[in-house]
DSSP file (Angstrom, degrees, kcal/mol; ACC not computed):
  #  RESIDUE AA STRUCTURE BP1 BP2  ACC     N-H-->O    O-->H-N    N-H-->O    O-->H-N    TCO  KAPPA ALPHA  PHI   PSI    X-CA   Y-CA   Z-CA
    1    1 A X              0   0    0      0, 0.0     4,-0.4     0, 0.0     5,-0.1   0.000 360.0 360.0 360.0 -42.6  -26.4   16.2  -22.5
    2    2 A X    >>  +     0   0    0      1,-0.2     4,-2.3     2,-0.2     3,-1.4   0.911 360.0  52.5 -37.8 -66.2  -25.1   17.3  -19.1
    3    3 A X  T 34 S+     0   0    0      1,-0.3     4,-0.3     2,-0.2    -1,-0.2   0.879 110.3  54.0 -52.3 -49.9  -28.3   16.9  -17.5
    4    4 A X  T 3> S+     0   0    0      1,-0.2     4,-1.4     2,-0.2    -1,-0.3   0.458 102.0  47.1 -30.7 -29.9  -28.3   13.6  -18.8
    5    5 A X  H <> S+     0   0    0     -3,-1.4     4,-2.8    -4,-0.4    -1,-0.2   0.783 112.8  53.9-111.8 -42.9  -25.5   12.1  -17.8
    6    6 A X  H  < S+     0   0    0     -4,-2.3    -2,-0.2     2,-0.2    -3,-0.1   0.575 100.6  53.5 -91.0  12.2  -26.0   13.3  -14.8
    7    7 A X  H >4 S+     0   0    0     -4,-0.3     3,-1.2    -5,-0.2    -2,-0.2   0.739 113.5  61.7 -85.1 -34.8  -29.6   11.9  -14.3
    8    8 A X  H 3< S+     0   0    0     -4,-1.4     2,-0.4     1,-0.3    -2,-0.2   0.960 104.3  33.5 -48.6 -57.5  -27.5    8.8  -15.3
    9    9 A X  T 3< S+     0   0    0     -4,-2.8     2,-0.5     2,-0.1    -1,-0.3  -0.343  86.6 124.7 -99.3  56.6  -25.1    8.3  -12.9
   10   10 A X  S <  S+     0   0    0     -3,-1.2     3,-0.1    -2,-0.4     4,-0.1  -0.927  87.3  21.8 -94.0 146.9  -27.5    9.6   -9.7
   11   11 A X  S    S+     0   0    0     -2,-0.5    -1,-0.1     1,-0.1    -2,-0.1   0.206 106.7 124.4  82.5 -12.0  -27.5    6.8   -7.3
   12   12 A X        -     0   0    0     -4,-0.1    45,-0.2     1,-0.1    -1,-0.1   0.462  67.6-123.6 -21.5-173.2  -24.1    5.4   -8.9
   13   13 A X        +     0   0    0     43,-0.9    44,-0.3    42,-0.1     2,-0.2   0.549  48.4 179.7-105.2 -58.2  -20.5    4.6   -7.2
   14   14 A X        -     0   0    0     42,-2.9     2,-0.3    41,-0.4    44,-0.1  -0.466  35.8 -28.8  64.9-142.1  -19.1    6.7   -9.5
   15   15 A X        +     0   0    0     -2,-0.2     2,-0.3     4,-0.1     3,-0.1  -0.735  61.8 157.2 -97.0 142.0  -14.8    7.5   -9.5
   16   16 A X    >>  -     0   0    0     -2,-0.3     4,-3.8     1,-0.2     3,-0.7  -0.926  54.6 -86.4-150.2 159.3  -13.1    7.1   -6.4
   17   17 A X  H >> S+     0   0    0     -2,-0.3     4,-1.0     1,-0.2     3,-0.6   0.849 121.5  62.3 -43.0 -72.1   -8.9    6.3   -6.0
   18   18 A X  H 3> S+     0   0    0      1,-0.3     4,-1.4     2,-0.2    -1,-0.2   0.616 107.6  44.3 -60.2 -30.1   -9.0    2.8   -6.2
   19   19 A X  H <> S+     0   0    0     -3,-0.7     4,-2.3     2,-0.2    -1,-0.3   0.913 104.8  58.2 -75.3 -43.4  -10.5    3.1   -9.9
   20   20 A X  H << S+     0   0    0     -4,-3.8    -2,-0.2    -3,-0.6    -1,-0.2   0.737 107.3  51.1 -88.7  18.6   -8.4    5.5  -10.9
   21   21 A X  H >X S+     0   0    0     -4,-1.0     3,-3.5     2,-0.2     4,-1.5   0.824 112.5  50.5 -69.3 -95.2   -5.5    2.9  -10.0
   22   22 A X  H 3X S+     0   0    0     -4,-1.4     4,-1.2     1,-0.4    -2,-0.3   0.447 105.5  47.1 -33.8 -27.1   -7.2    0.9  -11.8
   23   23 A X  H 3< S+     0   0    0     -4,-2.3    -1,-0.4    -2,-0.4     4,-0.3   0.480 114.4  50.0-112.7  -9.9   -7.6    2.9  -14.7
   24   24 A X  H <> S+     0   0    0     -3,-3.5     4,-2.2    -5,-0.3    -2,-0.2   0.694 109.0  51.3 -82.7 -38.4   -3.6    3.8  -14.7
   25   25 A X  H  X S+     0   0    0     -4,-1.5     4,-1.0     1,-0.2     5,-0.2   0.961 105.1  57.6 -57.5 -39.1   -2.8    0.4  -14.4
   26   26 A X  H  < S+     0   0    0     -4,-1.2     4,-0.3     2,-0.2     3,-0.2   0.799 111.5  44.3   1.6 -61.5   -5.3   -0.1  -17.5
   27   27 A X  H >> S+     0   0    0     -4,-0.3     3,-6.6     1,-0.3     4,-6.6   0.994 108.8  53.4 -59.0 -68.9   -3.0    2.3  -19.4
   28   28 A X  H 3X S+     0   0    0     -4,-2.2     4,-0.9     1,-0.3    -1,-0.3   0.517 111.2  45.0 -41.8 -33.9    0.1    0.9  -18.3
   29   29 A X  H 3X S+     0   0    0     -4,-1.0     4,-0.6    -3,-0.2    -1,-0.3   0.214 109.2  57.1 -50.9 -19.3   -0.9   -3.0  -19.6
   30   30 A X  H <> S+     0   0    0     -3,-6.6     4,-3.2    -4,-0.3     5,-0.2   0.612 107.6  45.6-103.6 -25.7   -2.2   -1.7  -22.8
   31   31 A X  H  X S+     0   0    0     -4,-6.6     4,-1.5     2,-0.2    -2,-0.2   0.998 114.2  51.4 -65.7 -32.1    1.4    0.1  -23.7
   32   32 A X  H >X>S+     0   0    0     -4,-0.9     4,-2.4    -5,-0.3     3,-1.7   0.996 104.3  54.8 -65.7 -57.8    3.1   -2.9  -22.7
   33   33 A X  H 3X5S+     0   0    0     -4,-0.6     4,-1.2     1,-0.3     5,-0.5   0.779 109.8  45.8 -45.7 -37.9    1.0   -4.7  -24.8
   34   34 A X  H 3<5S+     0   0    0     -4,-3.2    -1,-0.3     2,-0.1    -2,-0.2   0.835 118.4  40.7 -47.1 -39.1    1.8   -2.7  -27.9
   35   35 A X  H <<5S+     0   0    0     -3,-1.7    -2,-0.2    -4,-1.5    -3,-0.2   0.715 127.5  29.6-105.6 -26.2    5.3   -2.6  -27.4
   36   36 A X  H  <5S-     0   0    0     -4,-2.4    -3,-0.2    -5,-0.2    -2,-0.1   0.822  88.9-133.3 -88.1 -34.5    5.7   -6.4  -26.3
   37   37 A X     << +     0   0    0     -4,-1.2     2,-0.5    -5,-0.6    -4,-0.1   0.724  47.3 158.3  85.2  28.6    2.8   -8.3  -28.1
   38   38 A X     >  -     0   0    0     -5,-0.5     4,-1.2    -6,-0.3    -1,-0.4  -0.753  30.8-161.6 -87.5 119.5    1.9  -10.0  -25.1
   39   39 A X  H >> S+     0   0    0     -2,-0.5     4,-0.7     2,-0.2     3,-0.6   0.996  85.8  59.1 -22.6 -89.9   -1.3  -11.1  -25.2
   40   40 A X  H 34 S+     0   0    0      1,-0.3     5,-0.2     2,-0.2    -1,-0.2   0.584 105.1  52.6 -25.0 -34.9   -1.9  -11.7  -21.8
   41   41 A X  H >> S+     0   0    0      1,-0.2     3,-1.3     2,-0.2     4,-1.2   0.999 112.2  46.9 -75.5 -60.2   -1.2   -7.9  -21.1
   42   42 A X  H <X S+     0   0    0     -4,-1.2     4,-1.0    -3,-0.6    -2,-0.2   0.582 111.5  50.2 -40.7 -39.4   -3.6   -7.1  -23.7
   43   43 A X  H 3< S+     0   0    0     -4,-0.7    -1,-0.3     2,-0.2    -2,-0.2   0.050 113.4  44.8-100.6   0.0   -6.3   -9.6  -22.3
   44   44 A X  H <> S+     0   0    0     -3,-1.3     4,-1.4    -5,-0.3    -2,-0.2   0.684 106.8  59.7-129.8 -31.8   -6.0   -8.2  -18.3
   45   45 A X  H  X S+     0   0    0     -4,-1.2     4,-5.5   -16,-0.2    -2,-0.2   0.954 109.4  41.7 -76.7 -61.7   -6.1   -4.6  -19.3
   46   46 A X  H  X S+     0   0    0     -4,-1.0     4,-1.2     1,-0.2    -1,-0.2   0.618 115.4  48.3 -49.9 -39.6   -9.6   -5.3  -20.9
   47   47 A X  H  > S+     0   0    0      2,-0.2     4,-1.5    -4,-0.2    -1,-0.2   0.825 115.9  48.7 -73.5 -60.3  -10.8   -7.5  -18.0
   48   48 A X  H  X S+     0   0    0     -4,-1.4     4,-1.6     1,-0.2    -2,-0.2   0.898 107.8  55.3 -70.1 -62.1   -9.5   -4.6  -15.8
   49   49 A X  H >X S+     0   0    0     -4,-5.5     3,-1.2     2,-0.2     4,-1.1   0.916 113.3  36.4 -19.0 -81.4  -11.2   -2.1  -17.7
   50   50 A X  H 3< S+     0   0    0     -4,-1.2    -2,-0.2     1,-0.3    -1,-0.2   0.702 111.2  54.9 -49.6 -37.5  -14.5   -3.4  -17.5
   51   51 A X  H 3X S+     0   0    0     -4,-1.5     4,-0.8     1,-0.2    -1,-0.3   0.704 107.1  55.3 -74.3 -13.0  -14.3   -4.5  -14.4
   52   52 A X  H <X S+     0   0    0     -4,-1.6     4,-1.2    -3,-1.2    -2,-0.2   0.669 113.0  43.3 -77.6 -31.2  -13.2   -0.6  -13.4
   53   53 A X  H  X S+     0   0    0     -4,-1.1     4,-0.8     2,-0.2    -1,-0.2   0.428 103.6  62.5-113.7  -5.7  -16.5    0.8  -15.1
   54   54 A X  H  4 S+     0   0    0     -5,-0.2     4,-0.4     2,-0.2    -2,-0.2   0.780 109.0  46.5 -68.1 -31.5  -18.6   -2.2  -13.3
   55   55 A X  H >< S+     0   0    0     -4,-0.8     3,-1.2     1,-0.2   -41,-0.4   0.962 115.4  52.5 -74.4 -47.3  -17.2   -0.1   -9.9
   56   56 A X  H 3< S+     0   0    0     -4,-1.2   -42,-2.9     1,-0.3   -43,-0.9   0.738 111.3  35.0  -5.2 -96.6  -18.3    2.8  -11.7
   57   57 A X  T 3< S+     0   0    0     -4,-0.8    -1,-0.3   -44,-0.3    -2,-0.2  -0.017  87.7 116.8 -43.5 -21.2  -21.6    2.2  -12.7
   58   58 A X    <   -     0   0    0     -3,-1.2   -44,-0.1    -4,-0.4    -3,-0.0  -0.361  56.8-148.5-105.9-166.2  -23.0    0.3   -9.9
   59   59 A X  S    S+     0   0    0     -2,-0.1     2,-3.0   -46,-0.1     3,-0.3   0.756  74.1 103.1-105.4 -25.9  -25.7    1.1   -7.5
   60   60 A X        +     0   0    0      1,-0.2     4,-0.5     2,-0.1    -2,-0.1  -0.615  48.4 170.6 -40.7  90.0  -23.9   -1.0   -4.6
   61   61 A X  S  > S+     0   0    0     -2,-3.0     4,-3.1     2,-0.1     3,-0.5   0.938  71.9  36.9 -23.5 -90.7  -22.7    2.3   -2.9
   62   62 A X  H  > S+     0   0    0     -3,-0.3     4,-1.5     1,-0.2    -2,-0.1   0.522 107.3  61.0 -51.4 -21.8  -21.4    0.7    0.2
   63   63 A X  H  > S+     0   0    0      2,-0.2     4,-2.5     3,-0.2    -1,-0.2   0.946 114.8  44.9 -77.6 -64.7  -20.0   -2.6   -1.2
   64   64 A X  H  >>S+     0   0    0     -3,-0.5     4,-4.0    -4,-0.5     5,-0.6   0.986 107.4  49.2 -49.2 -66.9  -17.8    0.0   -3.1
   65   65 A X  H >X5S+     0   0    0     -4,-3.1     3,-2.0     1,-0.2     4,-1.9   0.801 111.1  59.3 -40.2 -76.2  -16.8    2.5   -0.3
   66   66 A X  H 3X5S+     0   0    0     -4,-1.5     4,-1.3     1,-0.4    -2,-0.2   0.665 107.1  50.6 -39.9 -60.6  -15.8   -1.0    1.7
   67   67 A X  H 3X5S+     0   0    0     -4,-2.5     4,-0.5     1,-0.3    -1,-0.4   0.771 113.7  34.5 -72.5 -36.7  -13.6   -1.5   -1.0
   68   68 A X  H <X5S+     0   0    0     -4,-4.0     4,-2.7    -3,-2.0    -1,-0.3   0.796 106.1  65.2 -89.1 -30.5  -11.8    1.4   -1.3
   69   69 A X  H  X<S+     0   0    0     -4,-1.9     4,-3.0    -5,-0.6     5,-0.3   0.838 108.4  50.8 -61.4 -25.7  -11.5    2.3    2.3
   70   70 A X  H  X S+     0   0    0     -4,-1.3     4,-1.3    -5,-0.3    -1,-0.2   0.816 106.5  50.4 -74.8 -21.3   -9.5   -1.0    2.3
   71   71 A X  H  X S+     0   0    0     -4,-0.5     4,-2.3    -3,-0.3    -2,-0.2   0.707 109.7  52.2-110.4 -13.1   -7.7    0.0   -0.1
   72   72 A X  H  X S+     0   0    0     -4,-2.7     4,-1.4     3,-0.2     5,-0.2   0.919 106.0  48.5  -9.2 -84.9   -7.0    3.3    1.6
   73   73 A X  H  X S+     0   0    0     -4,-3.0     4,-2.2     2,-0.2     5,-0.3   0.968 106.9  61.8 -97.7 -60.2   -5.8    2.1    4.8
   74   74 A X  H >X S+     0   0    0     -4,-1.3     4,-1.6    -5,-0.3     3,-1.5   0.705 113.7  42.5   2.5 -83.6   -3.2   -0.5    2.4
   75   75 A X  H >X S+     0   0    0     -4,-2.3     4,-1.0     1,-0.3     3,-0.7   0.784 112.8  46.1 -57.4 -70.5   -1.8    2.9    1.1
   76   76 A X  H 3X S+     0   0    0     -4,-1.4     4,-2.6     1,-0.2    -1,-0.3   0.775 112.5  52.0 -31.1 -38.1   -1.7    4.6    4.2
   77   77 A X  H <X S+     0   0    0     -4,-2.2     4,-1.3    -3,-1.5     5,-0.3   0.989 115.6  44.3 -77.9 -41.3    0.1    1.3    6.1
   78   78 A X  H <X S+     0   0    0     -4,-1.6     4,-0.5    -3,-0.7    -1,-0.3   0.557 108.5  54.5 -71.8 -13.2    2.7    1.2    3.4
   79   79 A X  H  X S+     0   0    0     -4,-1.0     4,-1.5    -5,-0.4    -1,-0.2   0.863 110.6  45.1 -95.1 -39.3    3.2    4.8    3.4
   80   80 A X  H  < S+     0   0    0     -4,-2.6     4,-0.4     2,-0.2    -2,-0.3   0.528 116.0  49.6 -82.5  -9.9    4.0    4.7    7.4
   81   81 A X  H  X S+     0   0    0     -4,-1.3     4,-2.3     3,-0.1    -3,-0.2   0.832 112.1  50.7 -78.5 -45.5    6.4    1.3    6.6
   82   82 A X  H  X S+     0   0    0     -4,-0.5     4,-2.2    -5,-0.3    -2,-0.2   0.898 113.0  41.1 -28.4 -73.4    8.0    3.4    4.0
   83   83 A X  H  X S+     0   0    0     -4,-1.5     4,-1.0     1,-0.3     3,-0.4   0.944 115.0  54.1 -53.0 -92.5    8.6    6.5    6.3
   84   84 A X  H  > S+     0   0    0     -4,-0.4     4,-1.2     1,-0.3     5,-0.4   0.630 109.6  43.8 -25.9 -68.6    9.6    4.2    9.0
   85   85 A X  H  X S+     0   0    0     -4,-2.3     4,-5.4     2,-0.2     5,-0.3   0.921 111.1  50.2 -45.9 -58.8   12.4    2.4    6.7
   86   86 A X  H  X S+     0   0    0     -4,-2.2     4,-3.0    -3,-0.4     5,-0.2   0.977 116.9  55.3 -57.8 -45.7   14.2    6.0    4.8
   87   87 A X  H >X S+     0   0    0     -4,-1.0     3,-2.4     1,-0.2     4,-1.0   0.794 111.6  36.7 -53.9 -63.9   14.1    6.9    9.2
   88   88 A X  H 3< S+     0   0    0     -4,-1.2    -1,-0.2     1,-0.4     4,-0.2   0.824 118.9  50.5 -79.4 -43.7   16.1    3.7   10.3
   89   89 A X  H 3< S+     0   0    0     -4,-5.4     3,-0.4    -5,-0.4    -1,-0.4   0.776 108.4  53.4 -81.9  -7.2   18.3    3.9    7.2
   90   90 A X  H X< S+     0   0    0     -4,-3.0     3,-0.6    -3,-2.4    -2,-0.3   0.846 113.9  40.6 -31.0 -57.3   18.9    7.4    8.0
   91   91 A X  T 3X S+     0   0    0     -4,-1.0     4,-1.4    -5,-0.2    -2,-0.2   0.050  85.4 100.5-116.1  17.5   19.9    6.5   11.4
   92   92 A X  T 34 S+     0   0    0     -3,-0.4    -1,-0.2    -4,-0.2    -3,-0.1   0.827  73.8  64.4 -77.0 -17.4   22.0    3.3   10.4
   93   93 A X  T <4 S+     0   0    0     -3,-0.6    -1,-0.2     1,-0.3    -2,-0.1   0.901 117.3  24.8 -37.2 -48.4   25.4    5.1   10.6
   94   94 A X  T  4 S+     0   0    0      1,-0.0    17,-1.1    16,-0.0     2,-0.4   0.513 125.2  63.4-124.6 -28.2   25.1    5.9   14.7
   95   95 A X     <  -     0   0    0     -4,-1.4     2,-0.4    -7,-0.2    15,-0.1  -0.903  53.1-166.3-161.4 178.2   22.8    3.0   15.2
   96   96 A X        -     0   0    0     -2,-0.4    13,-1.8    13,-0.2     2,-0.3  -0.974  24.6-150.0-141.2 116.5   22.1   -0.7   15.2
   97   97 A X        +     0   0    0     -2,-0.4     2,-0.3    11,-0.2    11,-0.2  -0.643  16.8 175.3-100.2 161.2   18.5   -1.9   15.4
   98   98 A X        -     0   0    0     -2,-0.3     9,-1.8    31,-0.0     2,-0.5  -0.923  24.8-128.7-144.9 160.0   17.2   -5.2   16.9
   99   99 A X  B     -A  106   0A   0     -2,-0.3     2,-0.5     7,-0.2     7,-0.2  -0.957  33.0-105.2-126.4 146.7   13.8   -6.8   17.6
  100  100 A X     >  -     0   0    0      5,-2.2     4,-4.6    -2,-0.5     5,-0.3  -0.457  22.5-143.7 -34.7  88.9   12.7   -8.3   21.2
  101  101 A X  T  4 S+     0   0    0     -2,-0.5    -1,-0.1     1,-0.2    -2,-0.0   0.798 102.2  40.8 -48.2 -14.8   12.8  -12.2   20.9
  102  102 A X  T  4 S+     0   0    0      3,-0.1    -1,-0.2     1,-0.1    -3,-0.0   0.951 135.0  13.1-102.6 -47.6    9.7  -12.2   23.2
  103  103 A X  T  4 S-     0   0    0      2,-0.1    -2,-0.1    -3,-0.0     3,-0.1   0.795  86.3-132.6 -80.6 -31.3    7.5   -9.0   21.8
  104  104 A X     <  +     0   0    0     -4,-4.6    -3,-0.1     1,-0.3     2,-0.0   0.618  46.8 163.7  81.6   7.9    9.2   -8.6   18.9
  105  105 A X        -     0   0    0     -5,-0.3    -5,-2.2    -6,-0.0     2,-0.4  -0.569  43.1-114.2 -73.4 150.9    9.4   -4.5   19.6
  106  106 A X  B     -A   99   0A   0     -7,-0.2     2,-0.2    -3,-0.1    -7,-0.2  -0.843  36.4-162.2 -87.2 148.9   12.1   -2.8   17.4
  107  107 A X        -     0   0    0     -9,-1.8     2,-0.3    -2,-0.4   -11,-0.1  -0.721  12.0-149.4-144.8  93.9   14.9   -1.4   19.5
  108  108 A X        +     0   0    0     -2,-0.2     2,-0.4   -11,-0.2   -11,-0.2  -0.394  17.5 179.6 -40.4  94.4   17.3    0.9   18.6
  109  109 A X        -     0   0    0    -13,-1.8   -13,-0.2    -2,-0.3     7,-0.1  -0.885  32.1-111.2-128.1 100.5   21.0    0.8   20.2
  110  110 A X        -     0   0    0     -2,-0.4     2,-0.5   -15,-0.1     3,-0.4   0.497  44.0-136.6 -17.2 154.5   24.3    3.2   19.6
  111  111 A X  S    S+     0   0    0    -17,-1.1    -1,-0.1     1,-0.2    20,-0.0  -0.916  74.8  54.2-147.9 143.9   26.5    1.2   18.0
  112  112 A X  S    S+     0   0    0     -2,-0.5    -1,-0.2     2,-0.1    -2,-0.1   0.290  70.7 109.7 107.2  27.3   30.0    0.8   18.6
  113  113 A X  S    S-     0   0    0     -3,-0.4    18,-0.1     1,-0.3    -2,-0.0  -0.275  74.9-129.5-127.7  38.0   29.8    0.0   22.2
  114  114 A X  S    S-     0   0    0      1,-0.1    17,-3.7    16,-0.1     2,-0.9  -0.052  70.2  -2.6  54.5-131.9   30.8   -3.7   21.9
  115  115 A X  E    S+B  130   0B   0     15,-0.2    15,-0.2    16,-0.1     2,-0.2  -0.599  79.0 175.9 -89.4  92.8   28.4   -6.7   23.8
  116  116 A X  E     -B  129   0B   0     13,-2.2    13,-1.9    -2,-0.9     2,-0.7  -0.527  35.1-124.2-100.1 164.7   25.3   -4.6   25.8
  117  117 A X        -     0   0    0     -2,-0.2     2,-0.7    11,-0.2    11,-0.2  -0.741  31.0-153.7-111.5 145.5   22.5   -6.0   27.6
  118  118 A X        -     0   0    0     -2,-0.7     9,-1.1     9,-0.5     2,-0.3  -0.551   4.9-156.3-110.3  72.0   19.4   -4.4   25.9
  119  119 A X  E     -C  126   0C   0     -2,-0.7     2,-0.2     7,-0.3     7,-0.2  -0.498  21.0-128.2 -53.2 107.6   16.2   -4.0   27.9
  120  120 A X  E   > -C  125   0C   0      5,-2.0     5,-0.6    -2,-0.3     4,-0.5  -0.472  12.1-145.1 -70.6 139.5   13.1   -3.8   25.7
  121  121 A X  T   5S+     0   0    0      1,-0.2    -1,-0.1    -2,-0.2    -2,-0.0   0.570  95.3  51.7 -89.3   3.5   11.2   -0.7   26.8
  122  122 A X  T   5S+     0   0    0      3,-0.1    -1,-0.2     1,-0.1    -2,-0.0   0.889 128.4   8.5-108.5 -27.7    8.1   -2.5   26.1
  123  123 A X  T   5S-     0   0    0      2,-0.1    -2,-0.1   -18,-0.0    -3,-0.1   0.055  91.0-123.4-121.7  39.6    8.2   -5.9   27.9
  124  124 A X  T   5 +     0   0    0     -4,-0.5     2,-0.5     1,-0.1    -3,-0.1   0.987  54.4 161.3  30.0  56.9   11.5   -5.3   30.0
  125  125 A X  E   < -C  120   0C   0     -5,-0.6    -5,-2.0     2,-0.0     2,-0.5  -0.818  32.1-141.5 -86.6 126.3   12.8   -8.4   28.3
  126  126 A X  E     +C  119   0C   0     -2,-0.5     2,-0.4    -7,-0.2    -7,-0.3  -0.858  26.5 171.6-107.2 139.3   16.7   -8.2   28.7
  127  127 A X        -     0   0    0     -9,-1.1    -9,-0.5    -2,-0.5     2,-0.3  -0.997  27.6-134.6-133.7 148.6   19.0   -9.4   25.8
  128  128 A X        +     0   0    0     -2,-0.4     2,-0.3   -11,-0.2   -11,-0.2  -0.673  34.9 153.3 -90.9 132.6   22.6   -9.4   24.9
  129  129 A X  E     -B  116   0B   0    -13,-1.9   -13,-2.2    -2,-0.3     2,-0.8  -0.946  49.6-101.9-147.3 169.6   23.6   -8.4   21.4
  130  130 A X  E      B  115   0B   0     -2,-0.3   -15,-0.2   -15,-0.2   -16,-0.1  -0.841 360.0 360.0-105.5 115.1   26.8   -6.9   19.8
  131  131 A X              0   0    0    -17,-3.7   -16,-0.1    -2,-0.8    -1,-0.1   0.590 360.0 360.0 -76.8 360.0   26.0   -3.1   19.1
């Protein structure tokens, strides 16, 4: 049976992260659906499903990887905004951040030191704000 299954799925996509998102969200839409009686949950979970075990199952290799490498570098960019947010709200006691009208750079400035002139270190833009 082993041998089998795996004569099956040679040349497949087979499971990769982005299905098995997909296959928690699955879960998660068919308890809600138990416990609320929502159609609709019931009806997207099934959809989701299928479409999770089309990724599976097909012989598009590369189509797939594309798809999940996107969906990679998503998680990764939202795990470095994340990290970036707990720092700056870490550091809001002591310091008061501001963005560069021209670049838009963020720039970080002690605060409690009344009206400063602020020089962005990336396009030497200078602006007054209240630290």
């Amino acid at each position: 049976m082993k041998q089998k299954l795996q004569q099956f799925m040679a040349g497949r996509y087979g499971v990769d992260q982005l299905s098995k998102i997909y296959l928690g969200i699955t879960f998660v839409l068919l308890i809600l659906s138990m416990f609320t009686r929502v159609g609709f949950f019931y009806l997207f979970a099934i959809v989701l499903l299928i479409y999770t075990y089309y990724r599976m199952f097909s012989r598009n290799v590369s189509k797939m990887y594309n798809q999940n490498q996107k969906f990679l570098n998503f998680r990764y960019r939202m795990g470095v905004k994340w990290n970036q947010y707990k720092v700056r709200r870490s550091q809001r006691a002591i310091y008061r951040f501001y963005k560069c009208p021209s670049c838009k750079q963020r720039v970080r400035v002690p605060k409690g030191k009344g009206k400063i002139c602020i020089t962005c270190p990336k396009c030497r833009t200078e602006f007054v704000k209240k630290s």
